[in-house]
N, C-alpha and C positions, 0 to 999 in steps of 0.2 A: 126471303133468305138473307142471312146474315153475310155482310160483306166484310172483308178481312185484307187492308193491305197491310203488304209485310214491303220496309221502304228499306233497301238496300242500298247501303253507306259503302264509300270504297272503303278497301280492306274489311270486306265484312266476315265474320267468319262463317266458314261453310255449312258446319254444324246447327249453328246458332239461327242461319239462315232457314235452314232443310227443317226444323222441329215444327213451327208452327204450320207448313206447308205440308207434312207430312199427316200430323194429327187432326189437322182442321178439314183438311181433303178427304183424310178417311170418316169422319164423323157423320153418321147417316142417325135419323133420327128415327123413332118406331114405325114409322109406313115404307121406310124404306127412303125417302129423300135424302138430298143431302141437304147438309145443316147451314154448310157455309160456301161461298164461292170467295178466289183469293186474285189480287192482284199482286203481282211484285213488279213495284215502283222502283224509281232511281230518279237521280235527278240527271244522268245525263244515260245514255240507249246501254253504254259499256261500263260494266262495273269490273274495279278489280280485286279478285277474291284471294290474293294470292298465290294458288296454285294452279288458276286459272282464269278466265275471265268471261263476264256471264254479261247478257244480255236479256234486258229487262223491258218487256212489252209494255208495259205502263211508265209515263214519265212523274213528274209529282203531283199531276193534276188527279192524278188515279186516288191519291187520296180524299179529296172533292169527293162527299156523299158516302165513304165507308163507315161502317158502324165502328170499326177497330181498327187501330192503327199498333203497326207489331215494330220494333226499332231490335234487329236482334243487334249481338254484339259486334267491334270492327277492333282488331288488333293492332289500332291506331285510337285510343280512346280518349286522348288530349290533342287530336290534330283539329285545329279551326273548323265550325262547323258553318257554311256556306249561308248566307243571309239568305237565299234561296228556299232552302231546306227548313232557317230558321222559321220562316215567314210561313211554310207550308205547313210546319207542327205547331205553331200556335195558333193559326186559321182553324185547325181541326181542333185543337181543345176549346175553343172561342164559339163553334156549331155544336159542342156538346160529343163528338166524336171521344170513346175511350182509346186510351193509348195505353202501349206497355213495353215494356224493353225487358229485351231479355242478357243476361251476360253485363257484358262490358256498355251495351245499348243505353245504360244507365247513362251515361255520360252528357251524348248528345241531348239528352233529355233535360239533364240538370243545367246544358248552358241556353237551353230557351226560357230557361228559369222557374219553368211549369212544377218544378222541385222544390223550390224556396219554402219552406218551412214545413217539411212532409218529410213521415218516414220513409226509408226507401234503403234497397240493397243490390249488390253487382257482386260480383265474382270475387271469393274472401281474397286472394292476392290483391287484386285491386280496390280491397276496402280503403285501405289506409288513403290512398292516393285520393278515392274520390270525395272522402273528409276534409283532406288538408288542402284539394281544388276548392270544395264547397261548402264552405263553414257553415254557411244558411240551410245546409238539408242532414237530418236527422241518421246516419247512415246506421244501419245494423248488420253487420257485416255475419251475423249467427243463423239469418232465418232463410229458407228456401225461393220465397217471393212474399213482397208486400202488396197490398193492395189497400187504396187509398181510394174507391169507388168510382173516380172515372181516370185514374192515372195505377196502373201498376208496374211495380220491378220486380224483376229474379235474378236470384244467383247465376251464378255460371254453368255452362254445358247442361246435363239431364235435369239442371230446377227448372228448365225453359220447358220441360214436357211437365212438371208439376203444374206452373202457372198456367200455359195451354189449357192443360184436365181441369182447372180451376175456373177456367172461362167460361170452359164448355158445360161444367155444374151451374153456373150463374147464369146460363142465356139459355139452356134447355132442361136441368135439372140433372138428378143422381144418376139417373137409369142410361138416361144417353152418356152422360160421360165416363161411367162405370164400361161400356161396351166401347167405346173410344180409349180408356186405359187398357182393357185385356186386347182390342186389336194392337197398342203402345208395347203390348208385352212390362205392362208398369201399374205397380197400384195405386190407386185412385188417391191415396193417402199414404204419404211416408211417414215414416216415425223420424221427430227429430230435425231439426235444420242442416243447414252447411256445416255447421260447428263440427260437427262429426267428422267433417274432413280436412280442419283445419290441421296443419302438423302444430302440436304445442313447444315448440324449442323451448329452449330456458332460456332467456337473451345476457349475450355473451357482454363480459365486458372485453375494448381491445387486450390483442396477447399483450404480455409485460403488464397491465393493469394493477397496481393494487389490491384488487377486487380478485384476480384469478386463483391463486392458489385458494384465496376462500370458496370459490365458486366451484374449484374441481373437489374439494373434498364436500361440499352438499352434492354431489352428484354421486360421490361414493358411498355416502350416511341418507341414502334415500329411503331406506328402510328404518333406522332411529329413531325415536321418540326425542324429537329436537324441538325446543324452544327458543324463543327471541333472545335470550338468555344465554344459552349453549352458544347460539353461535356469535354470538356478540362476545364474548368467553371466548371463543376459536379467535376469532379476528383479531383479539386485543381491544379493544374499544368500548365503550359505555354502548347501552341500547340506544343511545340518542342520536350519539355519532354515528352507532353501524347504518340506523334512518336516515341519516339525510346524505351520506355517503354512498348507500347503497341504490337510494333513487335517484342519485344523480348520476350514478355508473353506468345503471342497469333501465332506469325508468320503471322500475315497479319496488315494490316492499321484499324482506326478506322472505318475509313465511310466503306473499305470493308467486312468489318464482320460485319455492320449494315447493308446493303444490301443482304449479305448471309443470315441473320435473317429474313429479311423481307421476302425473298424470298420464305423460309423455312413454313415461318407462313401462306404464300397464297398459297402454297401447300397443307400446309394442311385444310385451308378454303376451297380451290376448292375441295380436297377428301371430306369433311364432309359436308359441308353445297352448300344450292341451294343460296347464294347470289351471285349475278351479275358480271361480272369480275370489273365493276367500281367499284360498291361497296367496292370489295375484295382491289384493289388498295388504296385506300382510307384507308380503316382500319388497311394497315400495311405501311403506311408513304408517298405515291407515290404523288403526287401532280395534277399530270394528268392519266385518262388513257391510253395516250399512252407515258407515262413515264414507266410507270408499264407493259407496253406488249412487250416494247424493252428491258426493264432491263430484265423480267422472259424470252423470248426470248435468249439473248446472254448469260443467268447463265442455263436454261435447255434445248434451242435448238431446242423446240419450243413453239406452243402460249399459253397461259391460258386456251382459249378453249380445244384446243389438249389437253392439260394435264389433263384437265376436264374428256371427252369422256374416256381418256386412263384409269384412276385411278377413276372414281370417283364411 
């Protein structure tokens, strides 16, 4: 039987904790056993979960001989991680043990350095942060979990039951973890990564800016046929100047924070209103519909439909 600790970090979150404990406990495989057995470690008997505080039968030795080691996420993702703990996740990647985090879990993982030069993702809020923490790991802040064959990560909150289903396909195959997602009440495959749930703002420059009155009227010509041109034209300025001005304001290009806008805006037409994906194309600037199904495609990862059904 496959052995599964899940090591609970103070402040861990509850959620994030319960997923793999929930999906791996229920995983029975075609004769009817079960697949896995779980231990929840800690490094000291009391962990504090926030809303309460839990008590953990295993200490870090429970790691010792597990085939999986699970780090879900802690609502403290930059607090020091105890030399303790360090010494107990790199002894289990060192035995060949796979490890994975789930959430925010990215973190503790990236400072025992088992990260250093590997793709890897956390919770899209917490993307930025754990780039600008850890320059040495490749972050993706779009995909639901990454897997790097004996180290994986996931996104935040329900990627932690993608990555789970994903386990449970690699260490017994389809059929058991197809019956492990419909007991999950989740399919075995989503369409699409986090990106879908990323909010796209347009990034503001401060009030009083320079940059503002240009930036409130692309927000009102989002349906326009505008060029570098046009609005370099609006602003007063040469296209060269509106360039290096605008990426120093804003930190991206003009046409790309007019396409983050639009994108922004047919999201939220498809949550609020039944009009048509063409239509919705059309009213924030796209020229074709299948202009507008590859742009919201490669900025959320998937189709306008999808995004429809998910959110709407």
């Amino acid at each position: 039987m496959h052995t599964i600790a899940v090591l609970a970090l103070d402040q861990v979150i509850p959620f994030d904790l319960s997923t793999p404990i929930e999906v791996f406990t229920r995983t029975r495989l075609p004769d009817g056993r079960p697949g896995y057995q779980i231990r929840i470690c800690a490094e000291r008997p009391e962990v504090d979960a926030g809303a309460f505080t839990l008590r953990a039968p295993w200490g870090l030795d429970g790691l010792t001989g597990a085939d999986t080691v699970i780090v879900p996420g802690t609502a403290a993702p930059t607090a020091p991680l105890s030399p303790a703990v360090r010494d107990a996740l790199l002894t289990a990647a060192r035995d060949g043990t796979r490890i994975a985090s789930i959430c925010t879990g990215t973190f503790p993982l990236a400072a025992t350095g088992l990260l250093d030069g590997l793709r890897a993702t956390t919770h899209w809020l917490a993307a930025d942060l754990l780039a600008a923490s850890h320059p040495e790991i490749e972050v993706d802040p779009d995909v639901l979990y990454v897997d790097n064959g004996r180290i994986l990560t996931s996104a935040g909150a329900a990627a932690g039951l993608d990555l789970c289903l994903h386990m449970i396909r690699r260490d017994y195959g389809s059929a058991v973890a197809a019956d492990a997602a419909r007991l999950s009440v989740m399919p075995l495959e989503r369409e699409g990564g986090q990106a879908q749930f990323i909010v796209h703002d347009y990034a503001p420059a401060p009030q009083g800016h320079a940059l503002e009155p240009l930036l409130a009227w692309l927000q009102e010509n989002l349906a326009a046929e505008l060029t570098l041109a046009d609005i370099a034209s609006r602003a007063g300025m040469s296209t060269r100047t509106l360039m290096r001005r605008f990426r120093e304001q804003t930190g991206t290009t003009p046409l790309q924070w007019l396409h983050r806008a639009r994108i922004r805006q047919a999201q939220h037409l498809l949550e609020t209103t039944d009009h048509s994906v063409e239509r919705i194309g059309t009213q924030v600037g796209f020229g074709s519909p299948t202009a507008f199904r590859d742009r919201f495609r490669r900025t959320t990862g998937v189709s306008p439909r999808t995004y429809r059904r998910s959110f709407a």
